[in-house]
VOPAGU-2260 file (C-alpha; in pm, 1 decimal, decimal comma):
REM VOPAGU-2260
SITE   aa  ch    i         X         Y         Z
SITE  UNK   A    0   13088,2   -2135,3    6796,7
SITE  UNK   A    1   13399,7   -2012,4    6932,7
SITE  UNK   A    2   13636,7   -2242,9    7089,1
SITE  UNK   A    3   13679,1   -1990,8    7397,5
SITE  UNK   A    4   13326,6   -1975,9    7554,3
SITE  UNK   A    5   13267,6   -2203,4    7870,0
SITE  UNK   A    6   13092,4   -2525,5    7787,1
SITE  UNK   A    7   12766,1   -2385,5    7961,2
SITE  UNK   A    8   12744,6   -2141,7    7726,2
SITE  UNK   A    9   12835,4   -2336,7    7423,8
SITE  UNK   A   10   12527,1   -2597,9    7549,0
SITE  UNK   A   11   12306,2   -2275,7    7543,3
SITE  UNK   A   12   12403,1   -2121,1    7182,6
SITE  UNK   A   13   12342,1   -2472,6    7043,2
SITE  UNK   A   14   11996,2   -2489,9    7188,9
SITE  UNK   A   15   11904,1   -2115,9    7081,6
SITE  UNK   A   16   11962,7   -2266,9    6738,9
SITE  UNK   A   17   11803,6   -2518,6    6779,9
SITE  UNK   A   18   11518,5   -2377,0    6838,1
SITE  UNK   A   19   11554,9   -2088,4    6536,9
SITE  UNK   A   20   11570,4   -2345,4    6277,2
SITE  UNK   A   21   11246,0   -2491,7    6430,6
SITE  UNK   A   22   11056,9   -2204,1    6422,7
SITE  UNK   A   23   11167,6   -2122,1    6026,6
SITE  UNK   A   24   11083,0   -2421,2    5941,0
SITE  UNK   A   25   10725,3   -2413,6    6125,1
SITE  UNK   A   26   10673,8   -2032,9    5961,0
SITE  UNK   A   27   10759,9   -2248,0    5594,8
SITE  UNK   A   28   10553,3   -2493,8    5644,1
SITE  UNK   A   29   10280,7   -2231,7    5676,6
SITE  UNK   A   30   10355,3   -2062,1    5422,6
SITE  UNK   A   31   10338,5   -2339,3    5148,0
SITE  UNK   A   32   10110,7   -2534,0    5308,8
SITE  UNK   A   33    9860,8   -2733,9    5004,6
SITE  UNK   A   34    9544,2   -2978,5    4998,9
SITE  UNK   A   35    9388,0   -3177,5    4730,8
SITE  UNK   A   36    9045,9   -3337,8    4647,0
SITE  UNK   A   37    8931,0   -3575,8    4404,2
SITE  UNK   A   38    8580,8   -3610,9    4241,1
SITE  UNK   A   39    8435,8   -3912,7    4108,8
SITE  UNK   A   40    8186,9   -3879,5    3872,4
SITE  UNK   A   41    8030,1   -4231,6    3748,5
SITE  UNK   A   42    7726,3   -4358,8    3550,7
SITE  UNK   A   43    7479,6   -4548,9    3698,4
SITE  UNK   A   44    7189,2   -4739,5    3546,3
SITE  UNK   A   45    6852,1   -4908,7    3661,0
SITE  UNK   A   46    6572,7   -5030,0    3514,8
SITE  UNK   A   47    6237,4   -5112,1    3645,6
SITE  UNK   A   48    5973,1   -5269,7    3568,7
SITE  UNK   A   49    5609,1   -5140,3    3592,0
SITE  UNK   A   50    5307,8   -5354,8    3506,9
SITE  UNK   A   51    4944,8   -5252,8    3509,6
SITE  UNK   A   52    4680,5   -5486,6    3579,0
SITE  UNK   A   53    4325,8   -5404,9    3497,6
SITE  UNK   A   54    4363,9   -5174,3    3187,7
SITE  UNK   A   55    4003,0   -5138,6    3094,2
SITE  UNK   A   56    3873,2   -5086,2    3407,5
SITE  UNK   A   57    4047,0   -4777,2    3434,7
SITE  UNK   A   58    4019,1   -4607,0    3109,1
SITE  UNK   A   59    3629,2   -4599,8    3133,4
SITE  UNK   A   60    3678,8   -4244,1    3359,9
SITE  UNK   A   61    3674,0   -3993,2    3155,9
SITE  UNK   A   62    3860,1   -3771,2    3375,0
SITE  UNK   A   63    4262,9   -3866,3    3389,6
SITE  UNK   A   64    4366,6   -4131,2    3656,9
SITE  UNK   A   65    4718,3   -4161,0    3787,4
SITE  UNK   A   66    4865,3   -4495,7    3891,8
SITE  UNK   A   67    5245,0   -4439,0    4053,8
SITE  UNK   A   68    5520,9   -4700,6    4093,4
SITE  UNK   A   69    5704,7   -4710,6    4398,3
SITE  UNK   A   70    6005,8   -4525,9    4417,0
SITE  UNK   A   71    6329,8   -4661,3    4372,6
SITE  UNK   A   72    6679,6   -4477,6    4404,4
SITE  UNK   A   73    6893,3   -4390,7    4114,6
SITE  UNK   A   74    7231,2   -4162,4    4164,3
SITE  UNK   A   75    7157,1   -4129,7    4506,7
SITE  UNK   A   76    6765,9   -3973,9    4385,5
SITE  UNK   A   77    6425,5   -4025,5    4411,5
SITE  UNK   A   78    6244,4   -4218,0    4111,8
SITE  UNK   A   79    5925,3   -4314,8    4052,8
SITE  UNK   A   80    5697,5   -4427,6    3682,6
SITE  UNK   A   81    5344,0   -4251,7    3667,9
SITE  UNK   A   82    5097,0   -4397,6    3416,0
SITE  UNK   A   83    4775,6   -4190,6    3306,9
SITE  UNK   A   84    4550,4   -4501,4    3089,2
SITE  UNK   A   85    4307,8   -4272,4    2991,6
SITE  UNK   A   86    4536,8   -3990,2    2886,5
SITE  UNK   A   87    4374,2   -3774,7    2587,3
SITE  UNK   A   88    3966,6   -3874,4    2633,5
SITE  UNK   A   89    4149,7   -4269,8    2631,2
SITE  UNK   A   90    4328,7   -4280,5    2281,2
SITE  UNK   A   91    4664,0   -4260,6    2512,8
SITE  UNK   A   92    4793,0   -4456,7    2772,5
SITE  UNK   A   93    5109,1   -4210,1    2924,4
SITE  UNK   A   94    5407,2   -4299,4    3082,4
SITE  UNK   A   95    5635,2   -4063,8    3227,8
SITE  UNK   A   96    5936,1   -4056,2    3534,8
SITE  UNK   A   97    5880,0   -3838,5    3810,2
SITE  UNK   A   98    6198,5   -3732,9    4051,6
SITE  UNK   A   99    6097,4   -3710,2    4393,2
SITE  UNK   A  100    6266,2   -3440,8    4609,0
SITE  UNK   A  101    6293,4   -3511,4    4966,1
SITE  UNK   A  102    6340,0   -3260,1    5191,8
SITE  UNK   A  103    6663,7   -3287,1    5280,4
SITE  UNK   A  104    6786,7   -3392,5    4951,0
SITE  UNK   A  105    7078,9   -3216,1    4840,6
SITE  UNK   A  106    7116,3   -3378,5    4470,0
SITE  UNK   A  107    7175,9   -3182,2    4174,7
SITE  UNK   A  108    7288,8   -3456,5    3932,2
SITE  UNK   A  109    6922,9   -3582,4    3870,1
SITE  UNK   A  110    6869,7   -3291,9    3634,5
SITE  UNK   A  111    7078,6   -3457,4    3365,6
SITE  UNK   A  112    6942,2   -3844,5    3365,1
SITE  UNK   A  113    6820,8   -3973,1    3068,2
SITE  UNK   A  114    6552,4   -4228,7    3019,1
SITE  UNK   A  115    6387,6   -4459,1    2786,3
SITE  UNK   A  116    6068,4   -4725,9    2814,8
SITE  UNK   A  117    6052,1   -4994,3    2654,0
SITE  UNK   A  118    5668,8   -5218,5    2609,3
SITE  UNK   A  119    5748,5   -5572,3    2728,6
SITE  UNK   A  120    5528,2   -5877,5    2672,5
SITE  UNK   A  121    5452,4   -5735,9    2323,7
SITE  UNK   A  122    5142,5   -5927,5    2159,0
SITE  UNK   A  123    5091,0   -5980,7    1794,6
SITE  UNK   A  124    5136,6   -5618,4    1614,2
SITE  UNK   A  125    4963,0   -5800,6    1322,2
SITE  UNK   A  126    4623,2   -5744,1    1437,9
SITE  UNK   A  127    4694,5   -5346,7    1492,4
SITE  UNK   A  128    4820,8   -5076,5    1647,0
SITE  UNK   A  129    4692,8   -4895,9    1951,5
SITE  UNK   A  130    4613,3   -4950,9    2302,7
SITE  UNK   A  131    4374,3   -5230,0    2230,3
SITE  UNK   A  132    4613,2   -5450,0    2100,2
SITE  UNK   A  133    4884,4   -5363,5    2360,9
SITE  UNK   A  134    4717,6   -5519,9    2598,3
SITE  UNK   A  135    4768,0   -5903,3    2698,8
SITE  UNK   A  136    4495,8   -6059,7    2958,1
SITE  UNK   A  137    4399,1   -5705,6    3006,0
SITE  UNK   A  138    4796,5   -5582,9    3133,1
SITE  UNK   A  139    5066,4   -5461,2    3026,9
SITE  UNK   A  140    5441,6   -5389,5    3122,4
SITE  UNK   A  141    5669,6   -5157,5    3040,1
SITE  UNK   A  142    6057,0   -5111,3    3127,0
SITE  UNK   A  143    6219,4   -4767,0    3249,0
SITE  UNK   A  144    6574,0   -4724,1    3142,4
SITE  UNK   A  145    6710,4   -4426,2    3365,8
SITE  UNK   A  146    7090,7   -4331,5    3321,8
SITE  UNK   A  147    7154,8   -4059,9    3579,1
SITE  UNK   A  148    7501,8   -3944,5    3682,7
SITE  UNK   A  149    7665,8   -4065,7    4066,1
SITE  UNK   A  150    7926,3   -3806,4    4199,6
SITE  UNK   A  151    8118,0   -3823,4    4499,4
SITE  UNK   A  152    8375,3   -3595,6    4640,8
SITE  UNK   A  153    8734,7   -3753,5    4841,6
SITE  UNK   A  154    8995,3   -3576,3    5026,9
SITE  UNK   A  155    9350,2   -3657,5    4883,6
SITE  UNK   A  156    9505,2   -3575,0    5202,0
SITE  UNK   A  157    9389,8   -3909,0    5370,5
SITE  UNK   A  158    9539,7   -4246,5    5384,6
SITE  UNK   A  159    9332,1   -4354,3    5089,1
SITE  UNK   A  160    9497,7   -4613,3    4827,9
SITE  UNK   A  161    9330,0   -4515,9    4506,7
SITE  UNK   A  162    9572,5   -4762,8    4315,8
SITE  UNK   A  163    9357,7   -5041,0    4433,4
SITE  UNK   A  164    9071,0   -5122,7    4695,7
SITE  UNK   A  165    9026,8   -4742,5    4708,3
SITE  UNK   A  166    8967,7   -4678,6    4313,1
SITE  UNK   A  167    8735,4   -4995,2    4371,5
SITE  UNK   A  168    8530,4   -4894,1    4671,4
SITE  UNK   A  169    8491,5   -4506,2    4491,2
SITE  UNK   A  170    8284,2   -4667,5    4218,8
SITE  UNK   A  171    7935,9   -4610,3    4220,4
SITE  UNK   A  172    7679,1   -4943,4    4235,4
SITE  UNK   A  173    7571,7   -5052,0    3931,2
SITE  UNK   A  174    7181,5   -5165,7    3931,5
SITE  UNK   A  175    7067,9   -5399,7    3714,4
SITE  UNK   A  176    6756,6   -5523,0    3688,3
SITE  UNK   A  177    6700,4   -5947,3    3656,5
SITE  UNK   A  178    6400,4   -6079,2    3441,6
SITE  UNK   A  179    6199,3   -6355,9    3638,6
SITE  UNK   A  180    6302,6   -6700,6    3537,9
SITE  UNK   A  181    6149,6   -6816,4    3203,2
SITE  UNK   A  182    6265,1   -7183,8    3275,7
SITE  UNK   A  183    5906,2   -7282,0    3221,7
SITE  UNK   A  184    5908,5   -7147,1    2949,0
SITE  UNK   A  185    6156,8   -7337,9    2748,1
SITE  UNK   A  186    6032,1   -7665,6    2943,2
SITE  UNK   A  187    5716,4   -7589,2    2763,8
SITE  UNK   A  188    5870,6   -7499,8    2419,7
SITE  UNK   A  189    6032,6   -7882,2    2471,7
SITE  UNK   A  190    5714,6   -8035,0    2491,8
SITE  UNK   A  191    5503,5   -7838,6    2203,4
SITE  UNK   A  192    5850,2   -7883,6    1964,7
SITE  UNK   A  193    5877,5   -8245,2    2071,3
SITE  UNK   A  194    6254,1   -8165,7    2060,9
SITE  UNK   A  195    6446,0   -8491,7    2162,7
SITE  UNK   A  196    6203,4   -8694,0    2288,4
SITE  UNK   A  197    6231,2   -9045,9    2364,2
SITE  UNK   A  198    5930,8   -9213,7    2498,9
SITE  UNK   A  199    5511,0   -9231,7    2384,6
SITE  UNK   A  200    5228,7   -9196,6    2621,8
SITE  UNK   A  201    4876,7   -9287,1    2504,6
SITE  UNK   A  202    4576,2   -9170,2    2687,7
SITE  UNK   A  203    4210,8   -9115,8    2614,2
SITE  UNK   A  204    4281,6   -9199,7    2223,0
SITE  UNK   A  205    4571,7   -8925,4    2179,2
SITE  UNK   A  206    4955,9   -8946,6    2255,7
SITE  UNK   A  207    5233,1   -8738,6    2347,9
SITE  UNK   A  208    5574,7   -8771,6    2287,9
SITE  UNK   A  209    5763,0   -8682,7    2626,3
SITE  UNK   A  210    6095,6   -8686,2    2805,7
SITE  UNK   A  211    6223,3   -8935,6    3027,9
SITE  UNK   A  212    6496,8   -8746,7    3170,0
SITE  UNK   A  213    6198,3   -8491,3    3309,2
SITE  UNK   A  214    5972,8   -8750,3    3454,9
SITE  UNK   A  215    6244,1   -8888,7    3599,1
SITE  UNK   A  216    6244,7   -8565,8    3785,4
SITE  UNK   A  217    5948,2   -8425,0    3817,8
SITE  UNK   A  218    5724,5   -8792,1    3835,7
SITE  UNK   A  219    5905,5   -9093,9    3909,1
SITE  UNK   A  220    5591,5   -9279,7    3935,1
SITE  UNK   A  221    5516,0   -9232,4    3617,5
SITE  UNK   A  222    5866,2   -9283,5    3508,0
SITE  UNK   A  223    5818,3   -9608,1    3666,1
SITE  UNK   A  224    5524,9   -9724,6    3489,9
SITE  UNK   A  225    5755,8   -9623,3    3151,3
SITE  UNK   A  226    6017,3   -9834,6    3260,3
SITE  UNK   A  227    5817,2  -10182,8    3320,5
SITE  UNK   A  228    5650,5  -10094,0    2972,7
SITE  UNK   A  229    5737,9  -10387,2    2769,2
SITE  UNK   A  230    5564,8  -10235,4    2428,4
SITE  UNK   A  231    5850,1  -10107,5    2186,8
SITE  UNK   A  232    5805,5   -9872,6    1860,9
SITE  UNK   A  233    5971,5   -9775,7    1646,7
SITE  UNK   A  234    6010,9   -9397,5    1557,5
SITE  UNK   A  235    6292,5   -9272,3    1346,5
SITE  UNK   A  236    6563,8   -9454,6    1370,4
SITE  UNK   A  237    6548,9   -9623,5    1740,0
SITE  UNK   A  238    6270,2   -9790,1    1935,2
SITE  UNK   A  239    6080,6   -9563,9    2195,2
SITE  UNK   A  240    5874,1   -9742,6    2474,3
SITE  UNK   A  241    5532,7   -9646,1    2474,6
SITE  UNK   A  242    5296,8   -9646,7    2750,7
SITE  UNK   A  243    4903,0   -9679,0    2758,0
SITE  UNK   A  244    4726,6   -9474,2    3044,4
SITE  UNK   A  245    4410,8   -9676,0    3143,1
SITE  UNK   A  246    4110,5   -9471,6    3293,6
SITE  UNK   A  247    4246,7   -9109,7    3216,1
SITE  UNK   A  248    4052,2   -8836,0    2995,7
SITE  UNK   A  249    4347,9   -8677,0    2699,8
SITE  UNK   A  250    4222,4   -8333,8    2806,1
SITE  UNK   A  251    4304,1   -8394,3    3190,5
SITE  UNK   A  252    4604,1   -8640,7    3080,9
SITE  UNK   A  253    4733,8   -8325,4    2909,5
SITE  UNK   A  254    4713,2   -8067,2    3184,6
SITE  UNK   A  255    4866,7   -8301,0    3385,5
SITE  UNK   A  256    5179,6   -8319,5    3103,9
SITE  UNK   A  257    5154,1   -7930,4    3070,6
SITE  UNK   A  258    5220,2   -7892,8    3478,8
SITE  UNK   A  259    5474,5   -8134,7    3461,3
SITE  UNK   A  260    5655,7   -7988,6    3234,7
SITE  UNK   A  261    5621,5   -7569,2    3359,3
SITE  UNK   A  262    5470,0   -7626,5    3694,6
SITE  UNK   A  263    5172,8   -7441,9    3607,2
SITE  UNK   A  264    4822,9   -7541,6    3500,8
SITE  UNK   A  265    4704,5   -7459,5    3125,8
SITE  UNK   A  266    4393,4   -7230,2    3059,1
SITE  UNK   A  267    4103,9   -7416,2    3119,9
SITE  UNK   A  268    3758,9   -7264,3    3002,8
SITE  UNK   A  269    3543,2   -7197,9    3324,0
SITE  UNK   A  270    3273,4   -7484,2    3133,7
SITE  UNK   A  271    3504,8   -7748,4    3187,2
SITE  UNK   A  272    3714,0   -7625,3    3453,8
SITE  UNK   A  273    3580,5   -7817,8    3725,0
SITE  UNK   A  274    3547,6   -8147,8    3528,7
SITE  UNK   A  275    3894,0   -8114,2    3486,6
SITE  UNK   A  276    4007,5   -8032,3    3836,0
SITE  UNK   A  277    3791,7   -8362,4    3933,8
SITE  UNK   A  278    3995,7   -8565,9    3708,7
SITE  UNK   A  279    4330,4   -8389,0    3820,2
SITE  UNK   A  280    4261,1   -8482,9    4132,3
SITE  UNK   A  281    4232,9   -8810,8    4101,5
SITE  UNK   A  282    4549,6   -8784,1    3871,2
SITE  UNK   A  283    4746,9   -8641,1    4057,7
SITE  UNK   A  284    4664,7   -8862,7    4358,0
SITE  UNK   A  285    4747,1   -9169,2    4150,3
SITE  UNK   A  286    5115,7   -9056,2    4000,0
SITE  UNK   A  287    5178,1   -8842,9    4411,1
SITE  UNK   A  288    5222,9   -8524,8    4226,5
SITE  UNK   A  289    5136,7   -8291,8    4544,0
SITE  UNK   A  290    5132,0   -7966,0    4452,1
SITE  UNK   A  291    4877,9   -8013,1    4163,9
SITE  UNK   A  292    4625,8   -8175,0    4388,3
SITE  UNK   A  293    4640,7   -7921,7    4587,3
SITE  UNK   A  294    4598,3   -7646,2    4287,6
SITE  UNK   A  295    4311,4   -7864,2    4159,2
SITE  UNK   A  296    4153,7   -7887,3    4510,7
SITE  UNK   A  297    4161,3   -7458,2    4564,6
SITE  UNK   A  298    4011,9   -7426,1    4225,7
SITE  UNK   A  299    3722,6   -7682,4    4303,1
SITE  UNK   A  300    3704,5   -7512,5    4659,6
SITE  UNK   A  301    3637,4   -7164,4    4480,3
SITE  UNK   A  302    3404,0   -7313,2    4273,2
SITE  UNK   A  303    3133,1   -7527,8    4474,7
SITE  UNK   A  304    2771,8   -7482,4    4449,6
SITE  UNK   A  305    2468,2   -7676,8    4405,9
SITE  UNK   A  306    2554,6   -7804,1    4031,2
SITE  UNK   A  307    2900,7   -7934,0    4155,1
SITE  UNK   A  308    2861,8   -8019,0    4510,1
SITE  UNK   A  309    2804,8   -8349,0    4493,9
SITE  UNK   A  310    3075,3   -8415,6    4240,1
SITE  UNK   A  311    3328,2   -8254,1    4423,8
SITE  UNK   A  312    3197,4   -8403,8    4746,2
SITE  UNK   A  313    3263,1   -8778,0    4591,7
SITE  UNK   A  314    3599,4   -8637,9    4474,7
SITE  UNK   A  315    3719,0   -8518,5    4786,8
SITE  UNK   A  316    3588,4   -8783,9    5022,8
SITE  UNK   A  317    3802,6   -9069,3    4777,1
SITE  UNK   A  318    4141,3   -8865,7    4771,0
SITE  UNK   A  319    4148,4   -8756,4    5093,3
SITE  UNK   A  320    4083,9   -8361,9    5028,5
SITE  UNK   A  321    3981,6   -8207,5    5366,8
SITE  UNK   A  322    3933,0   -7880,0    5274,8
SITE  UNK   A  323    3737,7   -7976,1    4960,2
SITE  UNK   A  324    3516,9   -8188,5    5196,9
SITE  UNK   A  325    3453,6   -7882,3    5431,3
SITE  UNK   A  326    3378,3   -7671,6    5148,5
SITE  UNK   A  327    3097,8   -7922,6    5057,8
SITE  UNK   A  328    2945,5   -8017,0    5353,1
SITE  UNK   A  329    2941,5   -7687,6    5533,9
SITE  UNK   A  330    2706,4   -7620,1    5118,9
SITE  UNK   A  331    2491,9   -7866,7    5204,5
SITE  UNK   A  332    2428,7   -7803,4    5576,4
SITE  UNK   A  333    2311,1   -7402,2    5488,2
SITE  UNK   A  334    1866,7   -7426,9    5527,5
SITE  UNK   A  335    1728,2   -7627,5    5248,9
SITE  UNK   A  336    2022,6   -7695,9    5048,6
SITE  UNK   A  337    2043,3   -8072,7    5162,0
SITE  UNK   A  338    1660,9   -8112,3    5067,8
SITE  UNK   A  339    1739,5   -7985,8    4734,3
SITE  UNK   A  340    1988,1   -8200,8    4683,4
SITE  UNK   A  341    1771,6   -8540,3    4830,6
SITE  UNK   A  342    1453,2   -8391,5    4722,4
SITE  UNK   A  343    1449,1   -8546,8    4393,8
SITE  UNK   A  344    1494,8   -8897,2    4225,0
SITE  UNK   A  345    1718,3   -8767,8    4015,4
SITE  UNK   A  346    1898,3   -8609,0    4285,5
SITE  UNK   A  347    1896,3   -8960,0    4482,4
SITE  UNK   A  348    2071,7   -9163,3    4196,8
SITE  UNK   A  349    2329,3   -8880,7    4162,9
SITE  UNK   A  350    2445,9   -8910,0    4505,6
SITE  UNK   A  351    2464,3   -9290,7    4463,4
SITE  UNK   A  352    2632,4   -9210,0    4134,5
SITE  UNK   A  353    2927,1   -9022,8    4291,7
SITE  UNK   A  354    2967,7   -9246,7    4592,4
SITE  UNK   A  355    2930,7   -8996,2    4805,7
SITE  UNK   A  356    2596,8   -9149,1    4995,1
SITE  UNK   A  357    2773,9   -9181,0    5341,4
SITE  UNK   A  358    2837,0   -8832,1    5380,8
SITE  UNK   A  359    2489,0   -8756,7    5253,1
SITE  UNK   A  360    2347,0   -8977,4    5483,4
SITE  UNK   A  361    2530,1   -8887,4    5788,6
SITE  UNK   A  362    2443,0   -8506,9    5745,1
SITE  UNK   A  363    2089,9   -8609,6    5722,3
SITE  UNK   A  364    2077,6   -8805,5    5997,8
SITE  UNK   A  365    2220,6   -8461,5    6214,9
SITE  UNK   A  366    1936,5   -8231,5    6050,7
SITE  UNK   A  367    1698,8   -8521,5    6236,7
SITE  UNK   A  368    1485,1   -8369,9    6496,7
């Protein structure tokens, strides 16, 4: 600026320049202006697991049946496992994925997932192959492997920290599938191995050997009656207590071990099934194990007619099992039932038998004109 010009005009030149090197630098940035983008492409895995109930039922159509899952995402896609039993006039049972396409779906990446099933529950392969002896209780489960591929697309020009919490949050979700607990399981494999037992229970003529840390647990009354044992034997190296169960059958003695121990009931044969509930019910009222009383009083509920009525009746009347009770009486009250029952000497001295008569007599007494 020359030294000469008025200070007005020296303010004005300076602003003029100002504003020049403003605009150039506006018209560069425009000209080498730049973006970026980032895609993340990650694997993602699920399994699922499909069972089918009812096997034979279903392959005795000749023409092909179709069972379906229910669909489950994978990548951002639509999955879902058909099974065909009776695929190939029944010498098949197929299993295949299907990708459902919604509507609006958009995704491409479900063209290149990759799957695999694998049969679960497995039974013996000793006694053959083929579908017959793939099935277990009539069922069967299988596991769908899918491996599909998760993309998503980021703008670089954001605030994003992909050194950190922003690399994390970009990875897809990893699905895995969890097994139900097998904890029974193992409880059970204690008791059949007899793998560091430490006490001896006797009842009906047969013993067990069992473990006191469990009974502790899951029946201290029993535990209890352990614990003021005073017989000791000796088995190995150290001296177990042993306890002798007065008044108990072995066969309801052990169902009452087996729930103990897995929290579930053994097969019982449909014969003895309700001679057993009886019994477990009374069992179970004796050592306060709740939830098997209960079990034992559904089963006897789903199984009362006029051969077990009046058993059941007794049994529910002397351990307080209402709905047991209801079951029975609401039997006997149906036309003619109760005169069935009564109409016979033999009949008479089974009802005195069962020490049930009170109940008898009282619903006789209402069917009085």
């Amino acid at each position: 600026m020359h030294p000469l010009l008025p200070s007005r005009n020296r303010f004005y030149f300076l602003q003029q320049r100002t504003n020049a090197m403003a605009a150039a630098a506006a018209a560069a940035a425009r000209r080498f202006s730049s973006s970026a983008s980032t895609v993340t492409i990650r694997e993602v895995r699920w399994s699922h697991k499909f069972t089918i109930d009812g096997c034979k039922a279903s392959r005795k159509f000749r023409k092909p049946v179709r069972y379906c899952s229910k669909i489950f995402d994978v990548a951002g896609c639509n999955w879902r496992i058909s099974c065909e039993p009776n695929a190939k006039d029944g010498e098949y049972i197929s299993f295949f994925p299907n990708h459902d396409h919604p509507a609006h779906s958009s995704c491409e990446d479900c063209s290149a997932a990759e799957f695999k099933f694998t049969l679960l529950d497995q039974v013996d392969r000793s006694r053959g192959v083929g579908v017959p002896h793939c099935l277990k209780d009539d069922r069967f489960s299988v596991r769908c492997d899918i491996t599909g591929i998760k993309s998503s697309l980021h703008d670089d020009d954001g605030d994003t920290d992909d050194t950190a919490g922003g690399a994390t949050a970009n990875l897809a979700q990893v699905a895995v599938a969890v097994p139900p607990s097998n904890l029974h399981e193992h409880l059970g494999n204690l008791l059949l191995l007899k793998q560091g037992t430490d006490a001896i229970i006797n009842a009906g003529g047969e013993s067990w050997d069992v473990h006191r840390w469990l009974l502790k647990v899951r029946c201290p009354v029993l535990d209890a009656e352990l614990q003021a044992a005073s017989e000791r034997v000796l088995s190995g190296d150290t001296y177990r207590c042993r306890l002798k169960i007065q008044g108990m059958g072995s066969k309801v003695f052990e169902a009452m071990l087996h729930f103990l121990y897995t929290d579930a009931l053994p097969k019982i044969g449909e014969k003895e099934a309700v001679p057993i509930a009886q019994g477990l019910i009374a069992a179970a009222d004796r050592y306060k194990i709740d939830r098997l009383k209960l079990m034992c009083e559904e089963m006897l509920c789903k199984r009362v007619d006029m051969d077990t009525v009046v058993g059941s009746l007794a049994v529910a009347e002397k351990h307080g099992c209402h709905a047991l009770k209801a079951a029975c009486v609401e039997l006997l009250e149906r036309p003619g039932n109760l005169k069935a029952v009564m109409g016979t000497t033999e009949g008479i001295e089974k009802v005195k038998k069962a020490d049930c008569a009170g109940v008898v007599l009282e619903l006789l007494m209402k069917q009085l004109p």
